[in-house]
C-alpha positions in Angstrom: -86.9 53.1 56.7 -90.4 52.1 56.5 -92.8 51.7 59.7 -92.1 47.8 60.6 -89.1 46.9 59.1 -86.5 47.4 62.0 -88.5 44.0 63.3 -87.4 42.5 60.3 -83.8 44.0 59.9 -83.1 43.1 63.9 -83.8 39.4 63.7 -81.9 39.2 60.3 -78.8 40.8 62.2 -78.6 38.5 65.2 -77.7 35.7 63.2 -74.6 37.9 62.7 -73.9 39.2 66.2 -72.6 37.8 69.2 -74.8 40.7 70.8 -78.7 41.1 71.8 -80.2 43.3 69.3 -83.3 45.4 70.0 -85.5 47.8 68.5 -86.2 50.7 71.0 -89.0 50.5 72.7 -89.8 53.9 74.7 -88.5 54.6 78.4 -85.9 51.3 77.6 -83.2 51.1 80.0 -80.2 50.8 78.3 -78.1 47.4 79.1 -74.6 46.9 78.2 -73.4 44.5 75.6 -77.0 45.4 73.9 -77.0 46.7 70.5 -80.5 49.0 69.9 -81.9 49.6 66.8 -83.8 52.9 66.2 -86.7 54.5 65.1 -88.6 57.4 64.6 -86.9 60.0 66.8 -85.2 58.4 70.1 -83.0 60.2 72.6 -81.0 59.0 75.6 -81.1 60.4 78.8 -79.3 59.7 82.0 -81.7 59.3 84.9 -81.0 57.8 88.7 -81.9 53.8 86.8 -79.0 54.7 84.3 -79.1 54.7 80.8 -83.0 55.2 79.5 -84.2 55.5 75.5 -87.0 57.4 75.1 -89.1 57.4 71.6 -91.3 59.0 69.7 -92.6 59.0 66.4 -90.9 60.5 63.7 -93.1 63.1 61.5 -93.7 61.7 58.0 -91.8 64.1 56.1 -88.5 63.8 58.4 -85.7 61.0 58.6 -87.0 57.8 60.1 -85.0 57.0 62.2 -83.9 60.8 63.0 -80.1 60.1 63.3 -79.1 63.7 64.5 -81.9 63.6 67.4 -79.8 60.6 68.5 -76.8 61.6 68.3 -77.3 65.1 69.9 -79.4 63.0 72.5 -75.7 61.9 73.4 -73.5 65.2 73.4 -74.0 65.7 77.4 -73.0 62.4 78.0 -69.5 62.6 76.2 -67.5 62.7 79.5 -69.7 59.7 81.5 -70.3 56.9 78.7 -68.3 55.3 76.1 -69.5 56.4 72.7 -69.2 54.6 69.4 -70.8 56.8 66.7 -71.5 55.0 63.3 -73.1 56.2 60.0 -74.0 53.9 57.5 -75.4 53.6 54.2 -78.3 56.0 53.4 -79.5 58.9 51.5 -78.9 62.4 52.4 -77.0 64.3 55.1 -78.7 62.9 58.4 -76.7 62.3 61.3 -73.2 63.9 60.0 -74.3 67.6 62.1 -74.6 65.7 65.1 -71.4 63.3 64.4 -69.3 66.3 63.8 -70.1 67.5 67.2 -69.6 64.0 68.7 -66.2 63.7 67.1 -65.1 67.3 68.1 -66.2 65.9 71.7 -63.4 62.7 71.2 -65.9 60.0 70.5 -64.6 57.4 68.1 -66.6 58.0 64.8 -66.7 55.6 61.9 -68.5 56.0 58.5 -68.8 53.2 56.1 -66.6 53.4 52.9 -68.1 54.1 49.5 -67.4 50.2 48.1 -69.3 49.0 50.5 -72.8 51.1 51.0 -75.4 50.7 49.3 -76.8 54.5 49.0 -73.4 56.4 50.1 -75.0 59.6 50.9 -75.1 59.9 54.3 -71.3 58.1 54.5 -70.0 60.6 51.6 -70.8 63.5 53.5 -69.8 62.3 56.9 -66.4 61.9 55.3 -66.2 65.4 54.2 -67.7 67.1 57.5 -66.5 64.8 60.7 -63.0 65.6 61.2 -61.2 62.1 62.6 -64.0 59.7 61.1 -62.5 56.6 60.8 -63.5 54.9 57.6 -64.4 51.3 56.9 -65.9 48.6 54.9 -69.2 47.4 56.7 -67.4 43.8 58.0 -64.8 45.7 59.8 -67.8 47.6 60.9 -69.2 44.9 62.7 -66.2 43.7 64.2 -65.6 47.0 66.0 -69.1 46.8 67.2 -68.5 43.7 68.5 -65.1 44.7 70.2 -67.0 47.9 71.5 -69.5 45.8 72.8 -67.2 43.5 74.6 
């Protein structure tokens, strides 16, 4: 995704959420009920506040926003948090290493199906690689966002 458009894309998917939506900002404390759009590469981290995102940004010849830096941001944290892991439409491969290892950790894992994405890369190979990925069209998506969420 191109440098400015996650401003864009949040404020186009609040008028579809019953959830505050944000775009990370670095050393963000994470809030519950709060749905946090990324960039560039962002971890999480646990610290004694709770919950914090850090960010940096992404080189220009790697995935912006680095889904894999995420996700493995979140594999110590398997056994304290609640997890919901979701990859959507996109091109390539990122994200689905890290999912795998999420999913083998027990964390619910959803991919969206090919008659609904756009680019089905990413989703197409997360369905071969992550064992248990549920898969789904992207409005049952966002319903199980909003249940997580709840």
């Amino acid at each position: 995704m191109v440098e400015g458009f996650m401003i864009s894309f949040a404020n186009r998917l609040k008028n579809n959420s019953k959830n505050p939506i944000k775009v990370v900002q670095n050393n963000q404390t994470l809030q519950n009920g709060h749905i946090y759009l990324s960039e560039g590469k962002t971890r999480v981290k646990k610290d004694h506040y709770g919950l914090v995102l850090t960010h940096e940004t992404a080189s220009s010849n790697s995935f912006n926003p680095d889904i894999n830096t995420l996700f493995n941001s979140f594999l110590p944290l398997c056994n304290d948090i609640k997890i919901l892991s979701i990859i959507l439409t996109g091109i390539g491969d990122d994200g689905v290493n890290a999912c795998k290892e999420l999913s083998m950790k027990g964390v619910t894992c959803i991919t969206e199906s090919a008659s609904s994405a756009i680019v089905d890369g990413m989703p197409s190979r997360a369905r071969l690689l992550v064992p248990n990925i549920e898969i789904e069209d992207i409005s049952t998506i966002v319903n199980k966002i909003n249940r997580f969420c709840q």
